[in-house]
Steps between C-alpha positions, in 0.01 A plus 500: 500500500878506546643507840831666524620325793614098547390451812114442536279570741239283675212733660221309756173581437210599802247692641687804335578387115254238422232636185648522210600884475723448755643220394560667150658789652697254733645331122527835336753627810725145484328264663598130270338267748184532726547291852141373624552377881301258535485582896240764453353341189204293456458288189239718307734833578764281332302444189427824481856671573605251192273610280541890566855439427453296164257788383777690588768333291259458163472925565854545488591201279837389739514135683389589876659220783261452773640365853293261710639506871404252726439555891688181627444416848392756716630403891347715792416447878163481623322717712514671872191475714564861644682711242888526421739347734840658547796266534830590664831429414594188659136359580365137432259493248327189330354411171241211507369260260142493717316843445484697854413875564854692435645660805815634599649119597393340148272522175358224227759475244221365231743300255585149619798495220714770725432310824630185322806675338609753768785371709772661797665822392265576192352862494124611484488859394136678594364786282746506236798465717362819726529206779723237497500114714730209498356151576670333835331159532185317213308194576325598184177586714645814680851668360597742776703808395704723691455902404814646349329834381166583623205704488110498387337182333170514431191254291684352193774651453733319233814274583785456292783229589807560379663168581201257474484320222120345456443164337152649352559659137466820413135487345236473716130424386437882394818533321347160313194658428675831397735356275245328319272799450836683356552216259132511386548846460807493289752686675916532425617416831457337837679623819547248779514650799736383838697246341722303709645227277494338156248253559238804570501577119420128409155545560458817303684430177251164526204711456608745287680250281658801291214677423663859684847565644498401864715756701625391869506787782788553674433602866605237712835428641418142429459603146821706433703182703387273197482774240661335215278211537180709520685662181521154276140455560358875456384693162574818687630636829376783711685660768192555761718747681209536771467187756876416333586816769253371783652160510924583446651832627450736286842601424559180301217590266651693226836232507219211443291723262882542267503110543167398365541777234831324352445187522145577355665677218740186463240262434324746258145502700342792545598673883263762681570704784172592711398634812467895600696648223301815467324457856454834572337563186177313637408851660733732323501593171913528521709255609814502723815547398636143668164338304658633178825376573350145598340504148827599322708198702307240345471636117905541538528130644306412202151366642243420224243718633382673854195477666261746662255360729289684764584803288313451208251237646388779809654768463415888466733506167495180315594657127736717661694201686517351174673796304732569745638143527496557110661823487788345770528210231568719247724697691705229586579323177568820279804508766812395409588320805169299438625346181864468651369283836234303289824346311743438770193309660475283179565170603505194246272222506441213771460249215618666189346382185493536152217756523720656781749592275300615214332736769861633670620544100173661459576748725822538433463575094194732562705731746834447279319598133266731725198321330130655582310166631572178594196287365399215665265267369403280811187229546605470838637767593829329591681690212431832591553430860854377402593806335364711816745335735758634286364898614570610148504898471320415103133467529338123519170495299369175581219327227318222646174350309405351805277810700592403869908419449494881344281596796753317783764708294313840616736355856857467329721730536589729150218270304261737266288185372265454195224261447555391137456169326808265447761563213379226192872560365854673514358769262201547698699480788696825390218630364298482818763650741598764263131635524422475810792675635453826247143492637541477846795747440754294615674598180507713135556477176888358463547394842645153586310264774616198578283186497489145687279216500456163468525249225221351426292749576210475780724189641544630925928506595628525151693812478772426268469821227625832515482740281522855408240689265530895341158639494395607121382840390161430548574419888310162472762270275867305621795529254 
């Protein structure tokens, strides 16, 4: 199964797409990643979501990615002896490390690490942002707070703090146990969730010790204020577009979302952009026309894939939400202006390297000789990933012997990848890539692909050969 978009698409599975018909159907209409949220799923459901989709991907005989995302901490108030309180603007109200009965003048605030971290002048913001508090005085037992936009709070509702920095990680004891369930159960990708600072992915890349791509959240302001570093230490970077808009005003969103996206793109990691893209979809079978053009935005900046979350997970119209975030995709890049603002976005390399340069001249000789694939024979998956930065307009075919690299490629932008074992020679080498692309119809009898790899072969950072191959009359052998 050929895609004809670059851009992939990352679909969450739920209550409404998890047996396996669905999830076919969900593959079938673009979906190139599933998303389990690990929120809402217990350890067994896990198991089980992982295997429906690996029956799935033996079916259709393509390299499925699978997406574990982690909770991360989880901060909420405690509870009000009689019911909701309303707070008015310029009210007292207190957060306490002792539990009491909630009232009007003060509730539990259950998580010792704010009450140690919060100081004069931060912000508290109730109910995702619907109220919002900032702290006057903390003797790390009470932190009283002064109302600046009131209204309703009521038994646990959630607190975000957009200026608090907590000295506690990002994984909590459930994200522990979750992420080792995910590694048992052999999935592509981890997503960390409300990272605040390098030293929050030290932790995770211990455990998973590079058995999956670990991909760090963005949704914090704390997060985008130390981006790059975040960047150095992350596989992947999503753009959680959600509590990003709770916690900053919301009209610096899209001007932070272009940031991540190109200096994502820079580093050649993959970049998603998630969080209500097709919204209304989750009870409509159409979406709007400002969901459409929030799709379109991030395929012309040149995002790696797009995410759909409530709407496929619990929606009315999962399949549907996934074919018409397709269909926009496809829209988008047969465009000219597509292909014209994916180059003038082309940036060059942080640390160029040898294998940089092979991958830009890739590129370059594949567009100039208007060659039918670029090949890319990749143990890591660093090669192909190299030659996706560059956003060529040829096709990448990516041919991995190593089954979860080709899966973590189902992510990367442009990447068609092929589980196939590793080239024994230059002959074979030609041999190999010539075949594969006339069979996955990448290319025909006479046409030219281009191929680059890594000498000696199966040897991880080595890309040093390029090549170009004419496929023979029988559609299987390189002159």
């Amino acid at each position: 199964m050929r895609r004809n978009r670059k851009v992939k698409i990352l679909a969450t599975l739920g209550p409404s797409s998890s047996d396996h018909d669905t999830v076919a159907r969900l593959h079938r209409a673009g979906a190139d990643v599933f998303r389990i949220n690990m929120s809402h799923t217990s350890h067994d459901k896990l198991r089980t979501l992982v295997a429906t989709i690996r029956d799935v991907e033996h079916e259709v005989g393509r390299p499925i990615g699978i997406l574990a995302d982690l909770q991360g901490p989880k901060l909420r108030v405690g509870s009000f002896a009689n019911g909701p309180a309303f707070l008015e603007i310029g009210a007292h109200f207190a957060f306490h490390r002792d539990k009491i009965d909630g009232s009007v003048d003060g509730v539990t605030l259950p998580h010792p690490e704010i009450l140690d971290a919060l100081e004069p002048g931060h912000r508290l913001l109730i109910d995702d942002g619907k109220l919002r508090l900032r702290v006057v005085s903390n003797d790390h037992q009470v932190a009283v707070a002064v109302v600046e936009v009131g209204g309703k709070i009521s038994d646990r509702k959630g607190v975000s703090l957009p200026d608090t920095i907590l000295k506690t990680g990002a994984l909590t004891d459930k994200d522990r146990a979750d992420l080792q369930a995910a590694l048992d159960a052999d999935v592509d990708w981890i997503a960390l969730s409300f990272v605040q600072r390098p030293e929050d992915l030290m932790e995770v890349h211990e455990v998973v010790d590079g058995k999956c791509g670990v991909m760090s959240k963005i949704e914090k302001p704390q997060a985008v204020e130390r981006f790059e570093e975040i960047l150095a230490l992350s596989d992947a970077i999503m753009v959680a577009r959600g509590d990003l808009g709770v916690e900053m005003p919301l009209e610096t969103v899209p001007g932070v979302q272009k940031r991540i996206i190109m200096a994502t793109r820079k580093a050649g990691k993959p970049v998603v952009v998630a969080t209500q893209m097709l919204e209304s979809m989750i009870q409509s079978p159409v979406p709007t026309r400002a969901e459409v053009s929030d799709v379109a935005t991030a395929v012309f900046e040149g995002a790696d894939a797009v995410m759909l979350s409530a709407e496929s997970a619990a929606g009315a119209y999962p399949v549907e939400a996934v074919s018409t975030m397709n269909r926009v995709a496809e829209e988008v890049e047969s465009s000219d202006y597509h292909k014209t603002i994916i180059a003038s976005l082309r940036s060059a390399p942080e640390t160029a390297t040898a294998a940089d340069a092979i991958s830009a001249s890739a590129r370059q000789m594949a567009e100039t000789l208007d060659l039918s694939a670029i090949v890319c024979f990749t143990s890591s998956g660093s090669t192909a990933m190299r030659v996706s930065r560059e956003r060529p307009s040829t096709p990448i075919l990516a041919l991995s012997p190593n089954r979860s690299i080709a899966r973590r490629m189902a992510l990367v932008w442009g990447i068609h990848s092929v589980i196939t074992d590793d080239a024994r020679s230059l002959s074979d080498l030609v041999q190999r890539s010539c075949r594969i692309a006339a069979r996955e119809e990448f290319a025909k009898p006479d046409d030219r692909i281009l191929i680059i790899a890594g000498v000696p072969f199966g040897a991880s950072g080595t890309t040093n050969l390029i090549r170009i191959a004419t496929i023979g009359a029988d559609g299987t052998s390189g002159l």
